[in-house]
SERO-4910 file (N, C-alpha, C, O; in steps of 0.05 Angstrom, whole numbers):
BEGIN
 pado doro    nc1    nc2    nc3   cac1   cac2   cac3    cc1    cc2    cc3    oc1    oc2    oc3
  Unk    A    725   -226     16    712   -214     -7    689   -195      2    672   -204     18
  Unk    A    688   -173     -7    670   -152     -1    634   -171    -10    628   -187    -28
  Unk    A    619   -159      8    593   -171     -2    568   -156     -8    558   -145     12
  Unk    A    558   -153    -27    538   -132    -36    509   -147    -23    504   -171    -21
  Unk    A    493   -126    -15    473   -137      5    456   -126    -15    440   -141    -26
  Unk    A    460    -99    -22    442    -86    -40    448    -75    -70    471    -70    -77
  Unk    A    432    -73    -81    434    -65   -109    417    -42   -121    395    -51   -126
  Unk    A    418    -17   -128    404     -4   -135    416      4   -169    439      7   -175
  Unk    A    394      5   -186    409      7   -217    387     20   -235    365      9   -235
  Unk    A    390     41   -250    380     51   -265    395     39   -294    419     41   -301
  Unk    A    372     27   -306    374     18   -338    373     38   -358    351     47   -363
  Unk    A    402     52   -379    396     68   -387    417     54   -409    436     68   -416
  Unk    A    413     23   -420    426     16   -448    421     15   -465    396     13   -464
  Unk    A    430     12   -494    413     11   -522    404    -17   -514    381    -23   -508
  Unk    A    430    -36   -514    415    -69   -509    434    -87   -494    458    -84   -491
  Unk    A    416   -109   -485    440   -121   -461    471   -125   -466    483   -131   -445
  Unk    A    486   -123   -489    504   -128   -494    519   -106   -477    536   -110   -459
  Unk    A    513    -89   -485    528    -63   -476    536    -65   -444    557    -61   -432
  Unk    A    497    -75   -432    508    -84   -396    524    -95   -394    546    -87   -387
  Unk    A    514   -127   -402    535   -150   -394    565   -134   -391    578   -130   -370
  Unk    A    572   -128   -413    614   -124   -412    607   -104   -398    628   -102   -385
  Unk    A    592    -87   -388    603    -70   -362    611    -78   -337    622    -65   -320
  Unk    A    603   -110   -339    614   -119   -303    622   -143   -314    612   -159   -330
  Unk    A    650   -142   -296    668   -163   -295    657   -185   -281    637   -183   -267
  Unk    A    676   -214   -285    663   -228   -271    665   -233   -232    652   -248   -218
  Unk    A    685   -215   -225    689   -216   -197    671   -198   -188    666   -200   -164
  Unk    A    656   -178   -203    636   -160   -189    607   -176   -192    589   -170   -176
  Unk    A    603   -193   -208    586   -211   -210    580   -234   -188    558   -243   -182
  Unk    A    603   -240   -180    609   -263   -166    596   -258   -139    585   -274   -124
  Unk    A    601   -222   -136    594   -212   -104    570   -212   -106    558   -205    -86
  Unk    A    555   -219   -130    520   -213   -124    503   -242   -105    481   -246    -94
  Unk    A    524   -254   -107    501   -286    -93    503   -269    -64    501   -286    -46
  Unk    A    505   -248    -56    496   -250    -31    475   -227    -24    475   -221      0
  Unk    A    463   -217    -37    455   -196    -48    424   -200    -48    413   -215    -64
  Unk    A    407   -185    -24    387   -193    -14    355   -184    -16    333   -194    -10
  Unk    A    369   -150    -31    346   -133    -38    360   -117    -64    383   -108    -62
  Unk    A    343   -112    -90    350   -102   -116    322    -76   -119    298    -76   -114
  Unk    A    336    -59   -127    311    -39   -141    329    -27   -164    352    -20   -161
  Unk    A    312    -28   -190    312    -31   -211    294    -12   -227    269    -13   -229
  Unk    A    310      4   -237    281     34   -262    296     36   -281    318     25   -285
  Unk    A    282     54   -295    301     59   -318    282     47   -346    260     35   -345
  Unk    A    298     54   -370    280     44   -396    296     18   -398    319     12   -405
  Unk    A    274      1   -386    285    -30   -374    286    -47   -402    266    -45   -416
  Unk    A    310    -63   -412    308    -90   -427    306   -117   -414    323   -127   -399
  Unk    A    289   -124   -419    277   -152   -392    302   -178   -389    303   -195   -372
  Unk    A    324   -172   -415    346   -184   -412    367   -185   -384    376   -204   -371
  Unk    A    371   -150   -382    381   -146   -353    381   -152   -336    397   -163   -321
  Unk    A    353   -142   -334    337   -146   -297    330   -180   -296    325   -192   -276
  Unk    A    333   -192   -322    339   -231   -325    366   -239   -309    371   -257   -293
  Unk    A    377   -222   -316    415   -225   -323    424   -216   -285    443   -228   -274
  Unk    A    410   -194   -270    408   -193   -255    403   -206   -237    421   -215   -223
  Unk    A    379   -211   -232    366   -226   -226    376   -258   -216    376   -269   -194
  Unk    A    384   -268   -247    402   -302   -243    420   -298   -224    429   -320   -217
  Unk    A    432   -275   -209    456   -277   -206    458   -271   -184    478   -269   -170
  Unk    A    428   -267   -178    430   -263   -139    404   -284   -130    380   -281   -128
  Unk    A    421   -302   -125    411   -331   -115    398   -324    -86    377   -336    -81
  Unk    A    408   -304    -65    396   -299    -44    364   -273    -37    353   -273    -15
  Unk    A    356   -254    -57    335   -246    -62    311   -244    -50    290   -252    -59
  Unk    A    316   -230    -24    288   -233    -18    274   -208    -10    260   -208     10
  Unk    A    278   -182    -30    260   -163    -43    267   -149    -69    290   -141    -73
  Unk    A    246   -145    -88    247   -142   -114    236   -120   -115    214   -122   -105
  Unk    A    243    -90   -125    230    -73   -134    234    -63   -151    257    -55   -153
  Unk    A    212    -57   -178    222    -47   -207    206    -31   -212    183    -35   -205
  Unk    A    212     -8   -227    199     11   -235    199     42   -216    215     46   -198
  Unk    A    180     61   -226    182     83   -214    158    103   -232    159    105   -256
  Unk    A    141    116   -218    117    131   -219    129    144   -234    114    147   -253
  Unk    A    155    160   -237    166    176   -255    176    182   -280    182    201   -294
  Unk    A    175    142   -281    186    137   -306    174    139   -331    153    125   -333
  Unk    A    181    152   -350    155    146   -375    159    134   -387    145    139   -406
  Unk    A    179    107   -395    172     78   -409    172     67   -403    188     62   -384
  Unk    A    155     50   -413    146     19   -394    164      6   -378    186     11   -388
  Unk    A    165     -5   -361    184    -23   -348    178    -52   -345    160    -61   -332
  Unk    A    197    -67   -360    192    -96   -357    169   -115   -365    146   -104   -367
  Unk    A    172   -140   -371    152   -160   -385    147   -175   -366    160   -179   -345
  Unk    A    126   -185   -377    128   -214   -357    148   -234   -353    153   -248   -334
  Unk    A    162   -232   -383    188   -249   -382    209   -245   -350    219   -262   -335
  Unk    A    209   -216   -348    224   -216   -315    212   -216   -297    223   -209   -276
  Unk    A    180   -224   -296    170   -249   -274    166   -275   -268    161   -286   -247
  Unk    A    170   -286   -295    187   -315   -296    208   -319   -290    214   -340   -279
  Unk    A    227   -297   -295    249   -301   -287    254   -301   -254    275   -311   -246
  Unk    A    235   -290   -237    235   -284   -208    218   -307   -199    225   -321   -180
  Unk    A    204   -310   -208    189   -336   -201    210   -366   -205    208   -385   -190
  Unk    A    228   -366   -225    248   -390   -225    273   -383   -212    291   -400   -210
  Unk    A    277   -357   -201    305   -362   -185    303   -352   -152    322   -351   -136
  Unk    A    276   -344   -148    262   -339   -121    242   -349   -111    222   -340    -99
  Unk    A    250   -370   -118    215   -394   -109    224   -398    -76    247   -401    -68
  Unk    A    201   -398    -61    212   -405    -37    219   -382    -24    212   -383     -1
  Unk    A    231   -359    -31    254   -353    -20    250   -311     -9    256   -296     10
  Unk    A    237   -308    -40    224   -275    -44    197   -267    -22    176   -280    -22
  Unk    A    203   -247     -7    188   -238     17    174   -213      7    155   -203     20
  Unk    A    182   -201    -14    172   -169    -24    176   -171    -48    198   -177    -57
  Unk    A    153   -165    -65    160   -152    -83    145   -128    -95    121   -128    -89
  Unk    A    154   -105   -112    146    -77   -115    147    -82   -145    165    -97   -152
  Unk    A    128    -72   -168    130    -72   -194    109    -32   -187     89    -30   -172
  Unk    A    118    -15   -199    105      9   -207    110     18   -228    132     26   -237
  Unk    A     85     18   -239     81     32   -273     91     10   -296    103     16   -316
  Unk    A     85    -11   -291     97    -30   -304     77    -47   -327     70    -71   -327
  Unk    A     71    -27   -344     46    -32   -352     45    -55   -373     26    -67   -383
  Unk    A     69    -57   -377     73    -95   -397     66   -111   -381     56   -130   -393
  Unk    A     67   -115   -355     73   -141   -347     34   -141   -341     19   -122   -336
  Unk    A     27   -172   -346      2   -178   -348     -5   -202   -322      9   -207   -302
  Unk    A    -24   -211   -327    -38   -230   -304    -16   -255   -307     -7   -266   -287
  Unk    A    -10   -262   -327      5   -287   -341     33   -287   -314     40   -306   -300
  Unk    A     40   -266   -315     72   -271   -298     58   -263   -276     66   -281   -262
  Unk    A     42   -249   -259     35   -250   -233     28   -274   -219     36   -280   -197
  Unk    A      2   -293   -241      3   -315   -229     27   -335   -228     29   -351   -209
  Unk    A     43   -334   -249     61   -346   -244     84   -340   -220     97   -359   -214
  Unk    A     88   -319   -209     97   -312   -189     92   -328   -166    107   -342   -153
  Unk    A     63   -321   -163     38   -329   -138     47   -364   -126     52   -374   -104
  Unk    A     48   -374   -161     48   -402   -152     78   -416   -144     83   -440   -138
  Unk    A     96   -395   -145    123   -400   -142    138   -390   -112    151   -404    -96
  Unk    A    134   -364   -111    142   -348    -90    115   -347    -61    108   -324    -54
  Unk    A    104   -368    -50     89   -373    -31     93   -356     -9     73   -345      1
  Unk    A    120   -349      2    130   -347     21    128   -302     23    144   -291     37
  Unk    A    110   -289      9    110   -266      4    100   -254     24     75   -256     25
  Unk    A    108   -244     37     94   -226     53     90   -191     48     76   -178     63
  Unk    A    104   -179     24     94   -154     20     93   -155    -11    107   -168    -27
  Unk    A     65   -133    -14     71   -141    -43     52   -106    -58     30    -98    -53
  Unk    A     67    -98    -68     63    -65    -75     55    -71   -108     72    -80   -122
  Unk    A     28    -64   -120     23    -63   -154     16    -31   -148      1    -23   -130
  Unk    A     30    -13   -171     24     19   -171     17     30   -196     33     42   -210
  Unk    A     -6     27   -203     -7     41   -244      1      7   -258      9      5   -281
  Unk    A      0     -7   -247     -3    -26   -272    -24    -35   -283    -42    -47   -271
  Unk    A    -24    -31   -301    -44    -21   -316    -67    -41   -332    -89    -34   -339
  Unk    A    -55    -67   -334    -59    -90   -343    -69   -120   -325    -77   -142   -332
  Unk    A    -64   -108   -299    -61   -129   -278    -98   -128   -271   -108   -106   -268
  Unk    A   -112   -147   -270   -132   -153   -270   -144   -169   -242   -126   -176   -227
  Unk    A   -164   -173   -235   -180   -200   -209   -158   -216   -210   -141   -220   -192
  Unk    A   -160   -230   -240   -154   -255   -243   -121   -264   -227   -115   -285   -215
  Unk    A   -107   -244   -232    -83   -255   -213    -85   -244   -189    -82   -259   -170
  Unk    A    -89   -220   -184    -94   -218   -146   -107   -243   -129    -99   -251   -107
  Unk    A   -129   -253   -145   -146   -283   -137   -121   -306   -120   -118   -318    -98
  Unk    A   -107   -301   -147    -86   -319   -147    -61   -317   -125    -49   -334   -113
  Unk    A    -61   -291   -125    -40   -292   -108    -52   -289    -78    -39   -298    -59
  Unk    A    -70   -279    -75    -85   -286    -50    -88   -318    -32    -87   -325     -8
  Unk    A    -92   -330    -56   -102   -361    -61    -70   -368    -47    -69   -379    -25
  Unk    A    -49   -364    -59    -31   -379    -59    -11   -370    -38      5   -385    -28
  Unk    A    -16   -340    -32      3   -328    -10    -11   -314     10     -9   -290     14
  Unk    A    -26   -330     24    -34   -322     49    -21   -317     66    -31   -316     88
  Unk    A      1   -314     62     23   -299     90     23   -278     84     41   -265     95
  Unk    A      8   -264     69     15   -228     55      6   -217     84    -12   -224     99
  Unk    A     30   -193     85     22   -175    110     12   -146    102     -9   -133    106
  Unk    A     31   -142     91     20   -113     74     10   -115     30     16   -131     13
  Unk    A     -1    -97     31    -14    -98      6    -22    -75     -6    -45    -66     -1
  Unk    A     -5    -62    -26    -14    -42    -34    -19    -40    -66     -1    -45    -82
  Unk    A    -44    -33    -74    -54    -30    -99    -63     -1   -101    -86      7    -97
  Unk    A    -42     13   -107    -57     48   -113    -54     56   -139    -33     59   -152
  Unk    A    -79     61   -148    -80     70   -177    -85     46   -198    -78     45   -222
  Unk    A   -101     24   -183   -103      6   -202   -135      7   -204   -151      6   -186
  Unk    A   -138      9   -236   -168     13   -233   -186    -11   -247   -211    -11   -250
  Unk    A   -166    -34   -254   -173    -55   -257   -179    -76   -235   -188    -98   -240
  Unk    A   -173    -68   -212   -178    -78   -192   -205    -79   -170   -209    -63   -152
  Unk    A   -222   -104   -177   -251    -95   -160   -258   -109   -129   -239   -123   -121
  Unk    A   -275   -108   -115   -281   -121   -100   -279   -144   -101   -268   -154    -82
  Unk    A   -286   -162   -121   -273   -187   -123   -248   -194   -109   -249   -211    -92
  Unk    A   -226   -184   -113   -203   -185   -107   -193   -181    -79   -174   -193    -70
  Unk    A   -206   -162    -67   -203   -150    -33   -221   -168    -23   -207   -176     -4
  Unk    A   -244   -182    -21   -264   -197    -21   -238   -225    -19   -234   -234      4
  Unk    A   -224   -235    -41   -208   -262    -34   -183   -252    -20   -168   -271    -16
  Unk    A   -176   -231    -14   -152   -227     -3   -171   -231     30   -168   -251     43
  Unk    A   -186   -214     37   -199   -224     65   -200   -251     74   -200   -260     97
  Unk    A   -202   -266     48   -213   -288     53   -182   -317     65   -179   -334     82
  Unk    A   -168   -307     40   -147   -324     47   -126   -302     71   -125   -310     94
  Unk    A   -113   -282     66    -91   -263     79   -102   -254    106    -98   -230    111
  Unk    A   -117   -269    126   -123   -266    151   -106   -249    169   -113   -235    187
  Unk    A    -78   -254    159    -58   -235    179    -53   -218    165    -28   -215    164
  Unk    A    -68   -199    148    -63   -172    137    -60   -149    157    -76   -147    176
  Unk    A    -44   -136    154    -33   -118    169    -35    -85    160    -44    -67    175
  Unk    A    -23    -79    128    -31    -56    117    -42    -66     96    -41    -89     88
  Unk    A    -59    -39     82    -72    -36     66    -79    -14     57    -90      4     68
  Unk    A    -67    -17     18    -76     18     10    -78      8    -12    -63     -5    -27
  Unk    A   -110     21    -15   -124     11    -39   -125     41    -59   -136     42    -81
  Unk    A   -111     66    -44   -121     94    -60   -109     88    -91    -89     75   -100
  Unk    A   -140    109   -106   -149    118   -128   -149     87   -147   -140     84   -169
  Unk    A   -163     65   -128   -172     47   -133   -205     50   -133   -220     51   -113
  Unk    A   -212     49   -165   -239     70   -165   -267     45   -177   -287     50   -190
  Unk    A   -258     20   -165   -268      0   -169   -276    -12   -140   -284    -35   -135
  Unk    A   -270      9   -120   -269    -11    -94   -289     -4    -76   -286     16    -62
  Unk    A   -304    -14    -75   -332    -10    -61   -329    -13    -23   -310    -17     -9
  Unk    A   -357     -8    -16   -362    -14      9   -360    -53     27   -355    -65     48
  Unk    A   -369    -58     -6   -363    -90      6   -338    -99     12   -337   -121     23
  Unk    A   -307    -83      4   -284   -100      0   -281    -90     33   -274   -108     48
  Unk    A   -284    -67     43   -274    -49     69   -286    -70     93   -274    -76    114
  Unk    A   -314    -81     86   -331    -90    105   -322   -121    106   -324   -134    127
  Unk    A   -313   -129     86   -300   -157     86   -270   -163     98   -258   -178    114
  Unk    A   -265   -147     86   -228   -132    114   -234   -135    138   -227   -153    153
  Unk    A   -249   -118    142   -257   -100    170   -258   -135    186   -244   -141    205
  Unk    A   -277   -154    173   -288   -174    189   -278   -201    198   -286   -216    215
  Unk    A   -248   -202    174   -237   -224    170   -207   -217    180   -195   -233    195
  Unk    A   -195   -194    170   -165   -185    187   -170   -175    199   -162   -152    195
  Unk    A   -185   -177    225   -176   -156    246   -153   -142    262   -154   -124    279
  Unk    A   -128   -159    249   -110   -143    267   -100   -122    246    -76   -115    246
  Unk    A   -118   -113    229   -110    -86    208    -96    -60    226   -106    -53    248
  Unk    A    -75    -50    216    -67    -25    227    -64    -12    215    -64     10    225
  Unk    A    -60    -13    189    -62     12    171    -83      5    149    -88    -18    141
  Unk    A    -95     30    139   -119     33    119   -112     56    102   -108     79    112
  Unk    A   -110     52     77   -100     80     56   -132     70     39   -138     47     36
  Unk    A   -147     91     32   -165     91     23   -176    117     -1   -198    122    -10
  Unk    A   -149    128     -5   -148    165    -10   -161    157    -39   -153    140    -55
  Unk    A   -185    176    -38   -196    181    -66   -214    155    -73   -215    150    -97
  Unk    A   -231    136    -52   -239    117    -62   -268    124    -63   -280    119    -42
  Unk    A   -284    137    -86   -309    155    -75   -324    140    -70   -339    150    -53
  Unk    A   -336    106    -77   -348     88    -70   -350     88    -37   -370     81    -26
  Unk    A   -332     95    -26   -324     91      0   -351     99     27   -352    124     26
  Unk    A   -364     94     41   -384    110     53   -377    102     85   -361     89     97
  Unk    A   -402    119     91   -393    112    126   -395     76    140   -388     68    162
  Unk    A   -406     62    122   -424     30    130   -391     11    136   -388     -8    151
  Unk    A   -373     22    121   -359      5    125   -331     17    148   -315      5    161
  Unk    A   -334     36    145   -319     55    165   -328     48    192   -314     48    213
  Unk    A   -348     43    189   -359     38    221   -353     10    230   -348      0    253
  Unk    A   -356     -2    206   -341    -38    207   -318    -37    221   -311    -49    241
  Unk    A   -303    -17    202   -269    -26    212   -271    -12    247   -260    -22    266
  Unk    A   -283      6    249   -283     16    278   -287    -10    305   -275    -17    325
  Unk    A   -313    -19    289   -319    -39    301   -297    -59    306   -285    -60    327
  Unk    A   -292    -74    286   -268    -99    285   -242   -104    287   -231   -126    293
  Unk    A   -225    -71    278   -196    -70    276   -195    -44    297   -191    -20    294
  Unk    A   -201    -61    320   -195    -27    350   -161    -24    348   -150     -4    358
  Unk    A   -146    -46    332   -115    -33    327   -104    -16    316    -82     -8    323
  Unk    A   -117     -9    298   -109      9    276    -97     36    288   -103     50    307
  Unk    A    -82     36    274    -53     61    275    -57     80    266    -59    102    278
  Unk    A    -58     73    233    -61     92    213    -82     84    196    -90     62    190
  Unk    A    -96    119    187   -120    111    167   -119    143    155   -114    163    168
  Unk    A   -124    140    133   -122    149    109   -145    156     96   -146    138     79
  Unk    A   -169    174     93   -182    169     84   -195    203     60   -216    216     54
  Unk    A   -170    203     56   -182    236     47   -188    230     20   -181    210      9
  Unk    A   -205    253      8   -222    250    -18   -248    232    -11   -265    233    -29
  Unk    A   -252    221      5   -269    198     12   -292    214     25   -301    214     48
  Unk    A   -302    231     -2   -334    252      3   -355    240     21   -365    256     37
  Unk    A   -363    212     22   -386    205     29   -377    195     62   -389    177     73
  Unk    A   -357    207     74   -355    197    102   -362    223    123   -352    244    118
  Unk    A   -376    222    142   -384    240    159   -378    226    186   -367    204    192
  Unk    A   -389    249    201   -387    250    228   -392    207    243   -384    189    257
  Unk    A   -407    215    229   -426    189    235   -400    155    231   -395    139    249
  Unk    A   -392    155    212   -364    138    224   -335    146    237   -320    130    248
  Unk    A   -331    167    234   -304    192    242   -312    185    279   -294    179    294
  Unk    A   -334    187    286   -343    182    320   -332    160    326   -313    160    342
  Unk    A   -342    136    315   -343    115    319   -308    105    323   -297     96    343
  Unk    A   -297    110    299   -272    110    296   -243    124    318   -220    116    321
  Unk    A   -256    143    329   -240    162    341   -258    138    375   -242    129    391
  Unk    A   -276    135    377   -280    120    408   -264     93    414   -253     87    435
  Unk    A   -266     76    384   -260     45    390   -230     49    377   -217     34    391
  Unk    A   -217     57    364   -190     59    352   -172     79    369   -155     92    358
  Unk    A   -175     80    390   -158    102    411   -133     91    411   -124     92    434
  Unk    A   -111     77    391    -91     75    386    -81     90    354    -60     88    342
  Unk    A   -105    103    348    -92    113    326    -70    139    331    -71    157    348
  Unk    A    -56    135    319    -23    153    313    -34    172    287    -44    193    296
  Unk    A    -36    171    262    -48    181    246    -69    180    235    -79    158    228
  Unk    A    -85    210    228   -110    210    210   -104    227    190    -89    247    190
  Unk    A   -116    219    172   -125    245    150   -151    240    143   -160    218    136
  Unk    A   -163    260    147   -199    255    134   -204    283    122   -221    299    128
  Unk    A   -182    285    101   -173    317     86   -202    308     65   -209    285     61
  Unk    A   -212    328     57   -237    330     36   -262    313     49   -280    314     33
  Unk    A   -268    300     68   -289    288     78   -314    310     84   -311    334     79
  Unk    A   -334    302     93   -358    316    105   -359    313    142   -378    302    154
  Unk    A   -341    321    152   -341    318    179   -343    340    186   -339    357    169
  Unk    A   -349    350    213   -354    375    220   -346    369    249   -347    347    261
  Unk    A   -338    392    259   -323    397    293   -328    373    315   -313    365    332
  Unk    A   -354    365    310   -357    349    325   -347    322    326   -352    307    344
  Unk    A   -333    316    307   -312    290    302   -281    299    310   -264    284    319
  Unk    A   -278    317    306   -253    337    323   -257    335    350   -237    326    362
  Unk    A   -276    340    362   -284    339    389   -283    311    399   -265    304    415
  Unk    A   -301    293    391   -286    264    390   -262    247    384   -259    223    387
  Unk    A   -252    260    377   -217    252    369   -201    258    395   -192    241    411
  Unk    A   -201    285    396   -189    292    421   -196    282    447   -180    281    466
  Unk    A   -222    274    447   -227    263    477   -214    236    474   -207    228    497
  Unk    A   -209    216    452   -210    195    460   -180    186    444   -165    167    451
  Unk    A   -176    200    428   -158    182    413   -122    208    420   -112    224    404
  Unk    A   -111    198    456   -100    209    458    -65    200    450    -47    214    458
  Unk    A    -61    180    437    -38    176    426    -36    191    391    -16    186    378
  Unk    A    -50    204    382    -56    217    357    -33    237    352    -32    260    362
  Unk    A    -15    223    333     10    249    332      7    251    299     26    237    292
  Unk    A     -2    257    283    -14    276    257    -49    270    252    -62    249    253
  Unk    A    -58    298    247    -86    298    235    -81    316    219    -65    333    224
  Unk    A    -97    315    192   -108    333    170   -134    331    169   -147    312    177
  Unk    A   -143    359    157   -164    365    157   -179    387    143   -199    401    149
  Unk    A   -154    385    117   -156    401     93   -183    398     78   -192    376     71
  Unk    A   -195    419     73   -220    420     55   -247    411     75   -269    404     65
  Unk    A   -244    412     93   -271    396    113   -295    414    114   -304    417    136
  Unk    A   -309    428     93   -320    453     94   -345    445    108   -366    455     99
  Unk    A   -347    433    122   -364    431    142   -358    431    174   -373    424    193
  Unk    A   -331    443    175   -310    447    200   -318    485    202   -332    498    186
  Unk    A   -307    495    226   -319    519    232   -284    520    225   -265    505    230
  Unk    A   -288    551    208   -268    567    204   -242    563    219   -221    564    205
  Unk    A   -241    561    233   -212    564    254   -196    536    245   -173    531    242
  Unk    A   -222    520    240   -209    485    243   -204    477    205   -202    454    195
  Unk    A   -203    507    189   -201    487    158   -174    493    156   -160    510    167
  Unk    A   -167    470    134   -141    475    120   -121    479    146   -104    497    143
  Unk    A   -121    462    172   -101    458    185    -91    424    193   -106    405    200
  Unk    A    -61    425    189    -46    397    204    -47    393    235    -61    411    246
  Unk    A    -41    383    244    -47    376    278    -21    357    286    -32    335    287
  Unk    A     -6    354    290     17    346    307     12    328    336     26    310    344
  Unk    A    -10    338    348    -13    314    367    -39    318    372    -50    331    354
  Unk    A    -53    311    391    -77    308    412    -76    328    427    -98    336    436
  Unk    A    -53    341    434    -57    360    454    -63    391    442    -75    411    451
  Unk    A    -51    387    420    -45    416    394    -83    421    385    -97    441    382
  Unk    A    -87    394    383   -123    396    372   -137    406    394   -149    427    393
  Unk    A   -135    390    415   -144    399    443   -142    432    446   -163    446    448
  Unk    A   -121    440    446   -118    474    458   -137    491    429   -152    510    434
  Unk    A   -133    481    400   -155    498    389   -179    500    387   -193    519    378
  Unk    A   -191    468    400   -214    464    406   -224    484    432   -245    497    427
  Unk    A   -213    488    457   -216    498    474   -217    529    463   -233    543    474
  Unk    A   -202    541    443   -198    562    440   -222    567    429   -229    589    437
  Unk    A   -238    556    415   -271    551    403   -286    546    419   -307    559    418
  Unk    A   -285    529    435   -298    519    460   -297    522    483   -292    502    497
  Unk    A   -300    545    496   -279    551    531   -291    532    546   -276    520    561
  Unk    A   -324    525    546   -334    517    561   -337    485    560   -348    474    579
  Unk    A   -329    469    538   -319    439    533   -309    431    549   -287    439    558
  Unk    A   -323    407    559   -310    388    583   -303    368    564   -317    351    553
  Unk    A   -262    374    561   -248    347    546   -225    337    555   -215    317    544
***
């Protein structure tokens, strides 16, 4: 018997009836083995229920889509994932899903322990109160992405430090609740952080930038464009002790050449930089991408003949 591993489905019915008789019961049968589902569309929580029951092995969930313009899903189809993926669900993705409330996240939290990625994008309704929770309850989270949630405050990054010690990524952009204390509480408690998305967090300043420099010398990738209040003054720091970073963007910041100059000397595994809008960069260096360490290097020199780098 053929075995479906994956499932991808756009919801486009008047009402579940119409789904159901579209699949027989031998194409049904192939779903118990069926290990990752993504799910959009003008969702009836019946479906993605109906779905759902029928793939007993599950271990990533993603619903919704930034593109979609009606709501997607209730909490009812996070009870439903929470009773047929307890134990068992390693990811899950909800974007733009602006029905579903704190009610089914915690209920998730206290069911699905075993999570290690977990993506909220524009939901709109999702509050402290269940991030708390799911922090509390799934401290194996490795990655964590909340972008565009503006119900979301320090509180919440604050208990994820506290319990998710083995956090790994993190992208908190146009999360406009997220201060210097959540970065500095990261910075001190996951140190083995390697990625940082921070785009558009204007709270954001150099005090905690210099934290993560300090504490997470792993970091890969960091992200920090729109993030006005960062200058030279953590961009140094970052580019000395993080000499494994692979990617930067510090597009719209207040940095100037001299954090360019420090990048290149130190941070020679660097294969993308941006550095769009840096109007405190000398002419040659605005509004350009960078491809490696060596590409920054030769325009620096071309500004600098006499730079020892």
């Amino acid at each position: 018997m053929r075995r479906i591993y994956f499932i991808k489905m756009y919801f486009d019915f008047e009402d579940d009836s119409s789904f159901s008789s579209t699949i027989d019961n031998d194409y049904i049968d192939q779903f118990r083995y069926t290990q990752h589902v993504f799910m959009t569309g003008p969702m009836i929580d019946d479906m993605a229920i109906f779905i759902i029951s029928h793939c007993p092995c599950l271990l990533s969930i993603d619903i919704g889509d930034y593109d979609e313009p009606d709501p997607l899903g209730t909490d009812l189809t996070l009870l439903s994932i929470a009773e047929h993926c307890s134990g068992r669900l390693q990811s899950l993705t909800l974007k733009r899903c602006n029905q579903i409330t704190d009610t089914g996240l915690i209920t998730i939290s206290m069911h699905c322990r075993d999570m290690q990625s977990l993506h909220l994008g524009a939901c709109d309704k999702i509050t402290d109160a269940s991030i708390i929770s799911l922090s509390t309850h799934c401290a194996g989270l490795q990655s964590i992405i909340f972008n565009d949630s503006d119900n979301i405050t320090d509180t919440s990054i604050i208990s994820i430090s506290t319990h998710c010690t083995g956090l790994q990524s993190l992208n908190l952009s146009i999360c406009q609740q997220i201060s210097d204390a959540s970065i500095i509480s990261i910075s001190t408690r996951c140190t083995g952080l390697q990625s940082l998305y921070v785009v558009g967090c204007h709270r954001i300043s150099d005090i905690s930038i210099i934290s993560i420099s300090t504490h997470c010398t792993g970091l890969h990738l960091l992200n920090l464009c729109k993030c006005r209040k960062i200058t030279d003054s953590s961009i140094i720091p970052i580019s000395e002790n993080c000499t494994r970073l692979k990617e930067l963007d510090i597009s719209c910041t207040n940095i100037s050449d001299a954090s360019l100059i420090a990048i290149v000397k130190n941070c020679i595994k660097l294969q993308f930089l941006k550095t769009d809008r840096c109007h405190e960069l000398s002419s040659y260096m605005l509004h350009r991408d960078f491809k490696s360490a060596s590409e920054l290097r030769a325009v620096l020199l071309s500004i600098y003949p006499s730079l020892l780098i």
